[in-house]
N, C-alpha and C positions, 0 to 999 in steps of 0.2 A: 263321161263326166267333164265338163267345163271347171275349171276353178275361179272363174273372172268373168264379170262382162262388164262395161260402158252402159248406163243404161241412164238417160234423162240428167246428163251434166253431175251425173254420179258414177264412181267404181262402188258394185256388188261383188262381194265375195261371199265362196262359201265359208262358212267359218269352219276350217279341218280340226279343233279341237272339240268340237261337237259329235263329231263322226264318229260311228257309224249310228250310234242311238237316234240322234236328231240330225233332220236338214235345217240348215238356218243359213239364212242370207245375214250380211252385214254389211248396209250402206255406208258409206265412204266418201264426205265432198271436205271435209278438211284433212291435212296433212297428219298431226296429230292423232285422230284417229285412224289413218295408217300405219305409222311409226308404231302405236300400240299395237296393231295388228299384228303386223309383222314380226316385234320384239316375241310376243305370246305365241304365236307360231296360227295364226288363225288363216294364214296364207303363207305359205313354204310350198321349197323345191328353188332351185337355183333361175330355173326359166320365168318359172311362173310369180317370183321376186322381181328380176329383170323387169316384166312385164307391168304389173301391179306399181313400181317404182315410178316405170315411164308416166302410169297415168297420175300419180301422187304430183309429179310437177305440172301436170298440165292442170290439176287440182289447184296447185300452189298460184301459177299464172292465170286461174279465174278468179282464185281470191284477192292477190296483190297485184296494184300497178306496179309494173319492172319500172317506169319513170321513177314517180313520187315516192312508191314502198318496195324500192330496189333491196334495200337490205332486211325485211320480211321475207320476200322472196329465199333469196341465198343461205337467209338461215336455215329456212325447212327444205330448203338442196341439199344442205350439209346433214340434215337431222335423218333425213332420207335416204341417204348416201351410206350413212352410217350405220342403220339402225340392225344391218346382220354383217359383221366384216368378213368373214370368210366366202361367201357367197359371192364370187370377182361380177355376176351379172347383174347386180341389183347396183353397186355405183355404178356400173361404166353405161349400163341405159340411164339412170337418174341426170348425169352427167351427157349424153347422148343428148337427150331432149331439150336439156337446161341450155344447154349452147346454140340452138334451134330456137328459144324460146328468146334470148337474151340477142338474137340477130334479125328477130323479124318485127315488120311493122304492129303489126297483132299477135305479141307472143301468147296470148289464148289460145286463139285459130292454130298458129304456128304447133304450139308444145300438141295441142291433142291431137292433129294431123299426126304426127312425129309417133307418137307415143300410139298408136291407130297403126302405124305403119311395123313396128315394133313386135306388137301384136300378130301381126302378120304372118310377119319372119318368123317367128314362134310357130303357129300352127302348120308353118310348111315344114320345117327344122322337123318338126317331129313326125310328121310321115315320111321326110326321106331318111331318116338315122330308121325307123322301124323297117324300110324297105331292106336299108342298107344294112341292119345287123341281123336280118331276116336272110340275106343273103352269103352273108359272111359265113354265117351256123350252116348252109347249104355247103360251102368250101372245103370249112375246117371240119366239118364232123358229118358229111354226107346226105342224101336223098331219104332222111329216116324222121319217124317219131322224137322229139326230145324231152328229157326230163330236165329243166332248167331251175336253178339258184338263185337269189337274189335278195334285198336287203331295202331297207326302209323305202320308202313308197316313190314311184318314178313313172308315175303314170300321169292321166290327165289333172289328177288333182296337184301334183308338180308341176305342169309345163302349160296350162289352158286345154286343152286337149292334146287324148294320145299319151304325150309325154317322152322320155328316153328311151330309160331301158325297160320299163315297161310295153310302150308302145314297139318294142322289137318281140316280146311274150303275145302280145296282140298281134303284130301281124302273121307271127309262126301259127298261132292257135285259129286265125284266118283261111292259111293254107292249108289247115291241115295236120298242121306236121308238129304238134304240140301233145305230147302225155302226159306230163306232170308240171305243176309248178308249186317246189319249196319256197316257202316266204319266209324268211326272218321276221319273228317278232319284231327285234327293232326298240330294245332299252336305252333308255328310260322312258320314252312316252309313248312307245308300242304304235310307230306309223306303219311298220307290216302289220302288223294287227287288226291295228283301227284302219286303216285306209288302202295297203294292197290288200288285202284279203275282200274286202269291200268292193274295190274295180274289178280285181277279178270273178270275183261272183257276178257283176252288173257285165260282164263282156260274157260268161259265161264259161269259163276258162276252168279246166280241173286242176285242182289248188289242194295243198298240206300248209297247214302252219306249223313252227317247229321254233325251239327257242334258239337266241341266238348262239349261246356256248355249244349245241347240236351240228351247225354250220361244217366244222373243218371235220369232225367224223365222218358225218355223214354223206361227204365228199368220200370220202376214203374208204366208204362202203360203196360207192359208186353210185349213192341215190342221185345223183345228178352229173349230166351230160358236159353243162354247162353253167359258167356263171356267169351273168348279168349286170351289172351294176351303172347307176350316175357317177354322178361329181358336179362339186360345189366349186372347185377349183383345178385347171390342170397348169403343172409349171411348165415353161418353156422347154426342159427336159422331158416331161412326160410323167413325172410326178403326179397324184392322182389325191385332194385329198374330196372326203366322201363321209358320209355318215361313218359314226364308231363303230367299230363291228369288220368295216371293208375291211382292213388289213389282214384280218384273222382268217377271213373270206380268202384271202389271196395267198396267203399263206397252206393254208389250206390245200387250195386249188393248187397252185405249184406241187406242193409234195404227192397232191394224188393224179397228176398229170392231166388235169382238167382245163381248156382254158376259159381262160378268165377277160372278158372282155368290156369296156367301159366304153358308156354310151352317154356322149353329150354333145350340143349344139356346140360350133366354134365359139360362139360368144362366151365360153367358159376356158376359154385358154386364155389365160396370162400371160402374153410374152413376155413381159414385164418383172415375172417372178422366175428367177432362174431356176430354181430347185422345189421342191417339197420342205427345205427347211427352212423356206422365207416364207410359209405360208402362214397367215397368222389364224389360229386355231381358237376360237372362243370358249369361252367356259361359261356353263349357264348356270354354276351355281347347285347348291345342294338341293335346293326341297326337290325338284325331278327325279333323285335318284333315293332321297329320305321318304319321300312318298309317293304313293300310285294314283294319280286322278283325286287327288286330297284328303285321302288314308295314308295314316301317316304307316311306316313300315320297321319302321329304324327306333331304336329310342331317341326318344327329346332329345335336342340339343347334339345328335353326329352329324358330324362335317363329313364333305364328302366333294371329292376331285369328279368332275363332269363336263371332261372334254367331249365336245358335241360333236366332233370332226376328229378324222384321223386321216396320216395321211400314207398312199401306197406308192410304193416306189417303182419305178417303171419297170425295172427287169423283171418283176410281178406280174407285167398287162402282157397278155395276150397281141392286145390291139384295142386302137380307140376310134369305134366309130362316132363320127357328128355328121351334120347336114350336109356335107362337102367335100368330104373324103375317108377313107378307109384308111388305118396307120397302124400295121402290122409291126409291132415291136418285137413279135419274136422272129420274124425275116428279116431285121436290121432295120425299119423305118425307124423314121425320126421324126417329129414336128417341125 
């Protein structure tokens, strides 16, 4: 699966709140109908944000002159920037391109070159984190079959293709060396559900769905080898945060001596943010979790707390593979 392309001075996406019933494309040449994109989740995953952001400015720079409609421009940089805040890869490309854009004689040419190049580094990022945490599982847990864990969706429809931690399920089931994969549902809006269970069937990969409060038992029955996961954001300590659910994931894993391993491109480290407790964590609000796909579930009128990210603390990870290195925190590494 792709989640993105450039295609005729437009970004196509797939719309992931359609999935798995419908495919649908959703063109994209103003900003605006990005920013909705994104807010609604019709394009999610930390990379494949990133990526979608970069072309949003090069969008932005076919629309406005940076001369004459310099301050059009920067407002839909900011609107961009903004539009998921935990997500550290969707500002810091938005921002990446925008400074590329704002220094060249043709910031059009300039920003989609940029944003083209971005793209890039994405589809490489995610076959070398799959080789690399494809290799790691070789290390830490031997020449064997595995039964592997994991949590809201981190595959291609995350990252353009491949993906994280996904794309490390894919390259083991490549090799070979793949038995099982539990998928977390993934509440409130069911992205194990609706979208790993989906990649995994289209890769061909043998797959359980299982709810997410299932997770930390069923470590501790031993149904799984390992655990898998992304990140939206990693602090400069090693701090992890991640779809809702990781921590309990991790918890879990700890107590049943599982490890637990997180897979993301460098572009998702914040050196910036020292800890896990400076991460800022969004709340989407009740109807997600009052209702299912727009059945309501709850009675009228309950409120309801919908932290969309939680965050895991390092002496939890295992280790965190990205595109460029391997960072074994239970052997002492550090970032």
């Amino acid at each position: 699966m792709r989640s993105l392309n450039w295609v005729d001075g437009g970004l196509e996406l797939v719309d992931q709140t359609r999935l798995p019933q419908q495919r649908e494309t959703l063109r994209v040449t103003d900003t605006r109908t990005l920013v909705a994109a994104i807010k609604r989740l019709s394009v999610r995953g930390a990379p494949a944000l990133g990526v979608a952001g970069a072309y949003g400015v090069a969008i932005a720079a076919q629309n406005h002159n940076l001369g004459s409609d310099a301050d059009s421009f920067e407002r839909e940089v900011t609107e961009l920037a903004c539009a998921r805040p935990t997500a550290v890869n969707l500002a810091r490309m938005v921002h990446r391109v925008a400074d590329v854009a704002r220094r060249a004689d043709n910031p059009a040419a300039a920003a989609l070159a940029e944003a083209h190049r971005v793209e890039g580094e994405e589809l490489a990022a995610s076959v070398a984190m799959g080789r690399a945490g494809a290799d790691l599982a070789d290390q830490i847990l031997g020449d064997r079959k595995l039964k592997v864990m994991t949590i809201c969706n981190t595959g291609g429809l995350a990252a353009v293709e491949r993906g994280t931690a996904l794309a490390v399920v894919q390259e083991l089931h490549e090799r070979g060396r793949l038995d099982n994969v539990l998928a977390l549902e993934t509440r409130p809006l069911l992205q194990g559900a609706r979208l790993t269970i989906f990649e995994l069937a289209e890769m061909g990969a043998p797959h359980q769905l299982i709810v997410d409060s299932a997770g930390p038992f069923l470590l501790a029955q031993k149904a799984a080898d390992l655990v898998v996961v992304g990140a939206d954001r990693i602090a400069a300590n090693g701090d992890t945060a991640n779809k809702i659910g990781t921590y309990s994931l991790a918890l879990g894993a700890a107590r049943s001596g599982v490890p637990f391993v997180v897979v993301a491109p460098e572009s998702t480290i914040d050196t910036d943010t020292a800890t896990g407790d400076s991460i800022e964590i969004e709340d989407r609000g009740s109807s997600e979790v009052v209702s299912i796909r727009g059945q309501q579930v709850a009675p009228e009128a309950t409120s309801a707390l919908n932290p969309a990210f939680d965050v895991t603390p390092v002496d939890l990870i295992t280790a965190l593979v990205t595109d460029h290195r391997v960072v074994q925190f239970s052997a002492g590494d550090s970032i």
